[in-house]
N, C-alpha and C positions, 0 to 999 in steps of 0.2 A: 739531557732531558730539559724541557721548555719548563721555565720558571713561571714565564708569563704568558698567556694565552687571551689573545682577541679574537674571539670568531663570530663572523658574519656580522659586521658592526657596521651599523644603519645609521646617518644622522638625518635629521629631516631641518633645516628653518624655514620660514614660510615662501614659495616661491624659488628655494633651492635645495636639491638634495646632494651636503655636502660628501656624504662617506654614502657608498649602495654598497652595502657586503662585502663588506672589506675586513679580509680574516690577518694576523699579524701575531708573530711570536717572539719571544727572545728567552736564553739561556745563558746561565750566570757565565762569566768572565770569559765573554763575547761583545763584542762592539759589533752593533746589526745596524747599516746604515738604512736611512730612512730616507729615500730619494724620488722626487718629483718637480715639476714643475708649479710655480709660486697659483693656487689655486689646487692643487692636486687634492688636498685632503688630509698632509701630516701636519697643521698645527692644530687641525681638527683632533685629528686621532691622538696627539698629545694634550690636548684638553678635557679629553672624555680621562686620557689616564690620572691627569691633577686632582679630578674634581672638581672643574670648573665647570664640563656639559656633559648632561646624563642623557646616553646615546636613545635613539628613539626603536632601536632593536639590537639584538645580538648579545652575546655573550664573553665577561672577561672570568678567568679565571687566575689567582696567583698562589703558585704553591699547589696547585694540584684543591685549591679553595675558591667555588662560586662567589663572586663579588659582586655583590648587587648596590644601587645609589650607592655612589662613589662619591665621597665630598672633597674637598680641598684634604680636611683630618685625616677623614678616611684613608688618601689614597700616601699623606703620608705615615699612618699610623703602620700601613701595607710596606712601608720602607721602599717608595719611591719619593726622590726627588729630581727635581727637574733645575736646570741651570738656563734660566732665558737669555736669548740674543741681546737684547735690553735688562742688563742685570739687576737684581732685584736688593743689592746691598746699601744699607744705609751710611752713607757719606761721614754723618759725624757722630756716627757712633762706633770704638775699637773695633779690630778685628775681632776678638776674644767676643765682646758684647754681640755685634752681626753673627758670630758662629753659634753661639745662644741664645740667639732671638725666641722672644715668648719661652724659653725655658732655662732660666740666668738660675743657678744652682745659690740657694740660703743656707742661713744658720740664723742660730739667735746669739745674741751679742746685746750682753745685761737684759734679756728679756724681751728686746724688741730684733724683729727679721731684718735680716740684711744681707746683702748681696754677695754672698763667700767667694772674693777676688783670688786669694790665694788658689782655691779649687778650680774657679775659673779661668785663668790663667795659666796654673800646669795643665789643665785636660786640652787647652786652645793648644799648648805650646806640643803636645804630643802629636795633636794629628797636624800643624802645620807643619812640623820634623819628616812625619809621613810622606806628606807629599814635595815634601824640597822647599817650602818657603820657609826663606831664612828672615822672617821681621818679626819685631818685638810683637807680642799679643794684646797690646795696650795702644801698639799705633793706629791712631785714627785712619781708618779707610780712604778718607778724601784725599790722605798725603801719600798715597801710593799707585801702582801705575793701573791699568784695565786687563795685562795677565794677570796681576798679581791679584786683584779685585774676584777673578774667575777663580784662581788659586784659591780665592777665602770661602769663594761657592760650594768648591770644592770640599774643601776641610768640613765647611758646617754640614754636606749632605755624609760624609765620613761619623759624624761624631752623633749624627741622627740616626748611624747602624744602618743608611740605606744600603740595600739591595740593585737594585735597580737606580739610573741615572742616566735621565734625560740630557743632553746640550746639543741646543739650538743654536748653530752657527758657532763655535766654539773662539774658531779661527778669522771672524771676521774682521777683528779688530787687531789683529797680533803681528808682528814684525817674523820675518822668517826664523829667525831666533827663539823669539818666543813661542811661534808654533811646534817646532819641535821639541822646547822644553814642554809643553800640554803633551805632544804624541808620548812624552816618556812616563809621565805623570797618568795616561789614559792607560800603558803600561804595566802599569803597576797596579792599576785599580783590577785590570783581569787578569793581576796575578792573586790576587784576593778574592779571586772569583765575584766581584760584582760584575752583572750584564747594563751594558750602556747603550743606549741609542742614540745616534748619533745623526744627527741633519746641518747637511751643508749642501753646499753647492757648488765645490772648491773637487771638479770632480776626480783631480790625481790626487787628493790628500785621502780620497776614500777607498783608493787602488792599496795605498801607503798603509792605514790605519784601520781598514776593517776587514769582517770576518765574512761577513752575509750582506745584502741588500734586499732591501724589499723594495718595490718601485709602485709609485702610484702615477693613477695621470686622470684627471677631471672626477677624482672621489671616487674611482674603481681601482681595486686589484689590478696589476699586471702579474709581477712574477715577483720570485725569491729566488735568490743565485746566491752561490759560493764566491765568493771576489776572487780569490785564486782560480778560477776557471774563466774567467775574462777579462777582455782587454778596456781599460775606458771610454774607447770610442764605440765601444758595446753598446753601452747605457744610454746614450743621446735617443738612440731610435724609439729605444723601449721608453723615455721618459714622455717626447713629443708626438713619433708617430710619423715624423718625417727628418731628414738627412740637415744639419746645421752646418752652412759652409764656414772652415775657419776665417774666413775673408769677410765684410762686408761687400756686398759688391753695389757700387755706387757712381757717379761721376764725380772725381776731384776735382777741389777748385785750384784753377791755374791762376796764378797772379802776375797782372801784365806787368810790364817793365815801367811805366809812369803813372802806375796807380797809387790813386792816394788810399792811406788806411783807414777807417770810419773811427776803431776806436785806439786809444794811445795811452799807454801810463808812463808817465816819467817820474824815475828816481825816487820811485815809492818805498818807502821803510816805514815800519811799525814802532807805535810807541815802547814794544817791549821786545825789540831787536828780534822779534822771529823771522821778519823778512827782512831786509835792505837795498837800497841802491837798487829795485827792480823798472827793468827797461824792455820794454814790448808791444808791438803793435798789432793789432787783426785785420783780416779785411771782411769785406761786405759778401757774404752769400759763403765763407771761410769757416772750417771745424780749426780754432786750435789746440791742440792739447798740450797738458803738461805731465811730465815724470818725475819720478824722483821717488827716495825711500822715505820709508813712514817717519814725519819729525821735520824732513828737508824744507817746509817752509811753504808749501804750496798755497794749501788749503786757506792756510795765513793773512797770505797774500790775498787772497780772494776775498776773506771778509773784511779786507782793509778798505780792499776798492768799493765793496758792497755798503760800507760805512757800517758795518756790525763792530769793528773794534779802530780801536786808535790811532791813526797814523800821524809821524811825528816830522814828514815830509812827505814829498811827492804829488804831482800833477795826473788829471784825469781827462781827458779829451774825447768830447765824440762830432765828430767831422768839424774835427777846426775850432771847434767851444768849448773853454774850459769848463769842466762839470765845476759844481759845489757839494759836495757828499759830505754830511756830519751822520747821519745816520741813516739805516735802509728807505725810510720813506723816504730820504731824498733821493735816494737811486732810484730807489721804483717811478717816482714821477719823473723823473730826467730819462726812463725807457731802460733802467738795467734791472734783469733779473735774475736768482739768485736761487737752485734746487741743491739746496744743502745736501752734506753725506749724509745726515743722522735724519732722516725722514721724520720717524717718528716723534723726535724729539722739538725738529726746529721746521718741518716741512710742510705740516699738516696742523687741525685744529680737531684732536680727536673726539670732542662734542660736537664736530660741525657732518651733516651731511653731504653727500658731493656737491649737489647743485648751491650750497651756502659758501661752500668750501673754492668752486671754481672763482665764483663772484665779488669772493672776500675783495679780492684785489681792487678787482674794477670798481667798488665802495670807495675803495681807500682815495683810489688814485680822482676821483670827481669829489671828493670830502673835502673839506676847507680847515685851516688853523690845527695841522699838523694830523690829519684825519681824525678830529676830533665831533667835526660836523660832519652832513650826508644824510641821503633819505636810503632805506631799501626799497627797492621796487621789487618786488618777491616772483613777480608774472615775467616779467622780462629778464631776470635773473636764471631762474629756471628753465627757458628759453635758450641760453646762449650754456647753459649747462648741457640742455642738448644736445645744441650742434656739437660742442665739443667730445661729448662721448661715444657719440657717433665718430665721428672725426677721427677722433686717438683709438678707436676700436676700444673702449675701457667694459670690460665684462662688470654689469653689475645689472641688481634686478632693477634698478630705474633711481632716478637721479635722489628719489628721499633715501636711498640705503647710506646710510653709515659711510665715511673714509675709512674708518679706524678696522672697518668688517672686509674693507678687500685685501686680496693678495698684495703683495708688495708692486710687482710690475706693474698693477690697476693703481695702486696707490700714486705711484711717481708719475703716472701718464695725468691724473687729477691734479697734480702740482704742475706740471707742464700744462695744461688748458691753465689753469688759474692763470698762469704767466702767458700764455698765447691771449686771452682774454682780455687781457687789459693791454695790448698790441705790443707787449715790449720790444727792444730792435735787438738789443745786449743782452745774450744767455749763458750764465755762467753756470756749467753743471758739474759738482764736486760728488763724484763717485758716484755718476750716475746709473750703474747697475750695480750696487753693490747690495749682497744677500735678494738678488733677483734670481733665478733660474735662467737658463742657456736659453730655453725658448723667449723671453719676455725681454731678454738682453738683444737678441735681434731687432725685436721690437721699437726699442728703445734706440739703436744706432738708425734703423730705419725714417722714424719721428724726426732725429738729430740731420741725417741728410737733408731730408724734406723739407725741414726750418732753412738749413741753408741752400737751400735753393731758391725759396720763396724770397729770400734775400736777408734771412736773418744770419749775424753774427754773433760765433760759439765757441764760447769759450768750454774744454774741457779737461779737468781733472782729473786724473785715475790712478791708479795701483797695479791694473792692468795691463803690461806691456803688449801682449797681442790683441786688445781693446784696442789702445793707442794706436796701433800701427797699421789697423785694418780702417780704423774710422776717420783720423785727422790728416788733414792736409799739410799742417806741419807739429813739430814736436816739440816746446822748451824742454829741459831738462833743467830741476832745481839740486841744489846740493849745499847744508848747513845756510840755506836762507838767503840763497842767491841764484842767481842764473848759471849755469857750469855748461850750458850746451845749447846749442839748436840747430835742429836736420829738418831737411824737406821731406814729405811721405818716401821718395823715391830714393832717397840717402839714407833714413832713418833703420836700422836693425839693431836687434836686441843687446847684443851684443856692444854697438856705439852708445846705447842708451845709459847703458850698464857703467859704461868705463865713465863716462861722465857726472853718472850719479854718486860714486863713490870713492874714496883715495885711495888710490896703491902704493902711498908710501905715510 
């Protein structure tokens, strides 16, 4: 029997209609995945269930109980909660204190209320037991890892008696390790009969892990399916609507025999040894990517070259000129740009509109005395916000709407114009479809060809081995903070990537 019921759920904002009758159920100790395309309608439809948006028609019911205005309280008074992609725990305060948040269990002690540690602490230390986390209930948060962080999400939506439980993107940040310790942890919660919804994008982890699918695609209904009754190449048609080939298909870049490289790092190492001794060059009109398991030093590397963190040696060259990089605005003016993994966090300016948002840049890089001077020109701004939305195809009602209000793929193609924008030549892109949908991800390799073609040079990061191998012209391979490999596209397979990235003894 359906615990929870959405039917014919409307959402309207001005100029788009997110959700048209979109009906959706779930039933206790079930994981009903929740899949579409970045735009489709599910952070929609998990927003109306928070209490963040009260849908503009339709009907939820929980418990066989009409739910009308549904608040943030409401919907967890209802015993749902929700674990966001962008986790919601506070850094310096315990795990024990985060599992209690807004409701830290008192006593009086000589008459005045105080915070009863002893109660709070054995209740933390019960359900962390439940779910397998073995840390003290008094360790601060900030000193533990991003499964363990979900772990805590976990425990508090446990100790809040929920029913129901949202995670969005669960696995995005997790080492194959730690995904499967979550799939045992997801395990156990429906063996306690809680119903979970579950949204990724990770589409064999949802073959692996769930029970149902519901599919959306531009804020309408498709279907509900048994996951035991299909295959996952199932799903791609019903999410987009047309066939995603595993390949990009594109022109590689061939590199001649006496070509020189445009950009060069030598013998980069980080002030805090995560990278060392790295040595690589790119060419002009060239996708490079890099591999390696989570930790191996990549990403690292990249904000060293970017001058985001400290490097304690090494050399930056582009065509024959040594850069000077102490910090990103020196990159950005010397032509290197820079699309972080964490979007939301280091990507965007989620107060800024698109066309504020394209423009930043191009402010910065004409500003004087470390972009501290500079005029806006608002007309001409908006202008070249434009062209580029046009440009990157970015779905949005017109350049004043919100960054922070599009899909994730619209979102990264707006960081990409910012950096087209201000003519960068150097694109370094660190996961650049990660928590995007398979349709928006073509998009995205599509964009990355077309840079280099045009003659820009791309640097690319991933996690993705069939990403890497369909998109880059060549592969490094990092391993414990160094280089351990490099194949050309036509050498490069999984397999060689694999062996390089990890020790077999």
């Amino acid at each position: 029997m359906e615990y929870l019921k959405m039917n014919n759920i409307t959402m309207k904002f001005p100029g788009v209609v997110a959700l048209d009758n979109v009906s959706f159920d779930l039933r206790l100790g079930e994981v009903h995945v929740l899949l579409g395309e970045n735009g489709a309608g599910k952070s929609t439809l998990v927003k109306i269930l928070s209490g963040i948006y009260t849908p503009t028609s339709g009907e939820i019911t929980i418990n066989g109980r009409p739910v009308s205005d549904l608040t943030p309280k409401g919907s967890a008074d209802n015993k749902i909660a929700i674990i966001y992609q962008e986790l919601s725990v506070v850094d310096n305060l315990s795990i024990a204190e985060n599992m209690f948040l807004g409701k830290l269990p008192t006593k009086k002690k000589m008459g005045i209320t105080v915070v009863d540690k002893e109660f709070l602490y054995a209740e933390s230390e019960k359900y962390l037991k439940e779910i397998g986390l073995k840390k003290n209930p008094s360790t601060l948060v900030q000193d533990i890892s991003i499964s363990e962080k979900q772990q805590v999400e976990i425990a508090k939506a446990l100790c809040s008696n929920a029913k129901v439980i949202i995670m969005d993107e669960p696995t995005s940040s997790l080492s194959i390790d730690e995904t499967k310790n979550m799939f045992k942890i997801i395990e156990h919660l429906k063996k306690n009969n809680i119903g979970i919804i579950y949204i990724s994008h990770k589409l064999p982890e949802i073959k692996e892990i769930g029970d149902r699918v519901t599919i959306l695609k531009d804020g309408k209904y498709v279907k509900t399916l048994n996951i035991s009754d299909l295959e996952v190449k199932d799903l791609v048609p019903l999410m987009i609507g047309r066939e995603i080939k595993d390949k990009f298909v594109g022109t590689k870049r061939e590199i001649a025999p006496d070509e020189q490289p445009t950009f060069v790092v030598k013998n980069l190492t980080r002030k805090d040894g995560t990278c060392r001794n790295i040595n690589f060059e790119v060419y002009k009109g060239e996708i490079l990517g890099f591999a390696g398991l989570i930790g191996a030093g990549r990403s690292e590397c990249m904000e060293g070259i970017f001058g985001a963190k400290t490097i304690s040696s090494g050399e930056v060259y582009y065509n024959g000129k040594k850069l000077k990089i102490h910090n990103p605005y020196d990159a950005m003016k010397q032509g290197i740009a820079m699309v972080t993994e964490n979007r939301r966090e280091t990507g965007f300016f989620p107060n800024f509109p698109i066309w504020k948002e394209i423009a930043v840049s191009t402010s910065l890089k004409k500003s004087t005395l470390g972009g501290f001077t500079g005029m806006v020109q608002t007309k001409s701004e908006k202008n070249i916000a434009e062209k580029f939305t046009k440009k990157l195809s970015i779905k949005c009602t017109g350049v004043n709407q919100m960054t922070y209000n599009l899909s994730g793929g619209n979102q990264q193609k707006v960081i990409i114009s910012k950096w087209l924008a201000v003519d960068s030549n150097i694109f370094i892109f660190d996961e650049p479809t990660k928590g995007i949908d398979v349709g928006a991800k073509s998009e995205i390799y599509a964009i990355m060809r077309s840079m280099a073609e045009e003659g820009k040079t791309i640097i690319m990061v991933s996690s993705e081995m069939p990403e890497l191998l369909s998109t880059c012209d060549r592969i490094i391979v990092f391993r414990d903070g160094e280089i351990s490999g490099i194949f050309n596209s036509d050498e490069a397979t999984e397999e060689k990537i694999m062996l390089a990235a990890v020790h077999l003894s």
